[in-house]
N, C-alpha and C positions, 0 to 999 in steps of 0.2 A: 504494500500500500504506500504511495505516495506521501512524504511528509514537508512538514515547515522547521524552518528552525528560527528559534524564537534566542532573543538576546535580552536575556535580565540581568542587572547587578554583576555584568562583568563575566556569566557564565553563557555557556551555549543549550538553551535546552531543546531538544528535537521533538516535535508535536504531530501527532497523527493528523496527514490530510486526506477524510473520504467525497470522492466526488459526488457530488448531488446526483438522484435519479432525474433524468429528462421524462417531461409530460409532454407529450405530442400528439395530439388527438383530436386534427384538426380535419375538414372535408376531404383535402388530397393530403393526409399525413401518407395512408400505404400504397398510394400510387408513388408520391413524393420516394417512399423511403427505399421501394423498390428500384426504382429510376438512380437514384445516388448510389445508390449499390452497383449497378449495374456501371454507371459513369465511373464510379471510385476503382473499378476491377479492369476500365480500359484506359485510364488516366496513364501517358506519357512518363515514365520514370524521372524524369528532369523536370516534370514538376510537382512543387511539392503543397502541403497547407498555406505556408505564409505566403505561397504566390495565389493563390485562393484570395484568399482575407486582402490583398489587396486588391486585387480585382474586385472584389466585393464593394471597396471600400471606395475605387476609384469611379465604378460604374453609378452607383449610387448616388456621391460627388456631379458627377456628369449628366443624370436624370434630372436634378436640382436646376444642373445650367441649362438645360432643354425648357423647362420650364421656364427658366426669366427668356431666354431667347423664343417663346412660343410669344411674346409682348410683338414680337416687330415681325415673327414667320411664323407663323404654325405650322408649318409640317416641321418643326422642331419638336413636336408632340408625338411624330413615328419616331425620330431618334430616342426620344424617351422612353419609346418602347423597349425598344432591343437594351437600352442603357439600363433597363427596368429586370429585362430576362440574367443580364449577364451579372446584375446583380445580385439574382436568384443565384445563378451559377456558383458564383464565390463566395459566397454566403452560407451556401447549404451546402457546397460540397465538401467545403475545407474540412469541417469535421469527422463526416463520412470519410474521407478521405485517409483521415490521422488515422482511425479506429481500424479499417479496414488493412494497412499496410503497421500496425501496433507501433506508430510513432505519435502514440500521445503527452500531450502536457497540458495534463487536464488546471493548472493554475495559469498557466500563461495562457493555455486556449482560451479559456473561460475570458480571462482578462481583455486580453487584447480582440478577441472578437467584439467582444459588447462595447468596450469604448471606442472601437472604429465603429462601431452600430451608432453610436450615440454621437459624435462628430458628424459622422452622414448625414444623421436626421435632422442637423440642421440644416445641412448645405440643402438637403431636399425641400422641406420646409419653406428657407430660406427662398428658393427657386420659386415655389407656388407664389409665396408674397408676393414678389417680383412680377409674376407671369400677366397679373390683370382678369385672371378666372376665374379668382378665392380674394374675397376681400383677405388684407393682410391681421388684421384681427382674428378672423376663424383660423388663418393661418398659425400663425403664434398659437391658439387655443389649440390648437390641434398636436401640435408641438411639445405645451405642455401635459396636457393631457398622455399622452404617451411617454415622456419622461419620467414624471408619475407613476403610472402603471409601471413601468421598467425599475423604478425602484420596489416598489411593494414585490415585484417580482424576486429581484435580487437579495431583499433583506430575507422573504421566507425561503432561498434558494442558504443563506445562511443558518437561518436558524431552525428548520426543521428539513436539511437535506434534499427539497424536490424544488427542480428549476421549472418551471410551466413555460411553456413554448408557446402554448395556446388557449386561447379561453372560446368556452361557448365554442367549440368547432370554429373559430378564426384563429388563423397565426398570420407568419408574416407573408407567407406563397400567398395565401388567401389575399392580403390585401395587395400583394404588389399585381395579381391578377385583377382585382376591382379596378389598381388604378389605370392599367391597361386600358380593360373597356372604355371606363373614362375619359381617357386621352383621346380613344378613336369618337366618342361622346363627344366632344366639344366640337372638331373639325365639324358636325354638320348643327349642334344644338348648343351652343354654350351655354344659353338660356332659356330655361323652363317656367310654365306657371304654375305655379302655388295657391289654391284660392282663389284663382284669377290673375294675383299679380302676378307680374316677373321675375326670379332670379334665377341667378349667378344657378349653374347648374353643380359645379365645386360647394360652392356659399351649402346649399343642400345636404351634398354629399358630404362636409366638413363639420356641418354641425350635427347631424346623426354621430359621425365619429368619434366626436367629442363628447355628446350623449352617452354613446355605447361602453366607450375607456372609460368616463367617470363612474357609470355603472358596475360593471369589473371590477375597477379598481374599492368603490366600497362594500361590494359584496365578499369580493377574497381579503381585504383587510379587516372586516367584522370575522368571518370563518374564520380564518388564520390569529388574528385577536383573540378569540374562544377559545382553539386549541390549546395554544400558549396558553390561554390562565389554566386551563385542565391539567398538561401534562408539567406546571409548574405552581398548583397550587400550595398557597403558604398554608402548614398546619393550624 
């Protein structure tokens, strides 16, 4: 088992590290998990996870600038696509990847995937503000609303061992396929009505979003809350 080593008062003490169980149980988890398998078993010997995770990191990065450049072109919004896929690519494969060929490191994977996840998500973000689709307010909410959610994730991926991938059957294939549609969505409808009035078809889509993670986020923070006082009740 993998461990830490901890430095107190001058000595070295060496601490058990067990990796968190993954929760993935999302619409296309076992088509998803099939397919990375299959990719991870014909993947190139020369390339390895950290070329993954960059790719992951850079394509994502580049979905963001698609969207501020859909402001002056829209067909920046098909670039977004494929910018969107090859995200998937590095994203989900790098870990399949490690696991399949047993070059894991499960503290630095874990690490450095999620905060290249979390950099991205703003350049992404960042991008929609820009683009003139999504007011930059639902923007930003949307933003936070999933940093949020990614922390509650993270602290019960600490203190009770299981990392959740997915909530309610969505993860992150799920949404980067919504935003797919979406992008080919705007080229003929950018705008829909509502009651009659007009909006922003993003505007729509952004504030369900934010809805739905606010949701998640206090339903698994009450559960998770509960638990913890159960499995650490004071006599």
């Amino acid at each position: 088992m993998p461990s830490l080593i901890a430095h107190t008062a001058g000595t070295t003490e060496r601490v058990e590290f067990a990796p968190a169980t993954r929760i993935h149980e999302s619409f296309v988890a076992s088509a998803e998990r099939r397919t990375l398998l299959w990719l991870a078993r014909h993947t190139p010997a020369c390339i390895n996870s950290d070329h993954l995770t960059l790719l992951g990191f850079i394509a994502q990065c580049l979905a963001g600038a698609c969207y501020a450049l859909a402001r002056l072109n829209p067909d920046a919004l098909l670039v977004g696509i494929l910018c969107l896929a090859l995200n998937w690519l590095g994203d989900s494969l790098d870990g399949t990847l490690a696991r399949v060929r047993n070059r894991q490191r499960p503290r630095y994977g874990f690490y450095v995937d999620h905060i290249a996840d979390t950099i991205a998500a703003f350049f992404l973000i960042g991008g929609l503000a820009l683009s003139g689709y999504v007011h930059p307010g639902i923007a930003w909410g949307m933003l936070v609303a999933f940093l949020m959610l990614s922390i509650e994730a993270y602290l019960a991926t600490y203190t009770l061992g299981r990392f959740q991938l997915s909530y309610w059957k969505f993860g992150p294939t799920e949404i980067r396929i919504l935003l797919a549609i979406g992008n080919l969505a705007l080229l003929r409808h950018p705008m829909i009505k509502v009651l009659g009035r007009p909006v922003l078809l993003f505007d729509l889509g952004g504030t369900i979003a934010i809805a739905g993670m606010s949701i998640m986020l206090i339903v698994s923070a009450v559960k998770h809350t509960a638990q913890l006082y159960r499995e650490e009740r004071l006599a």
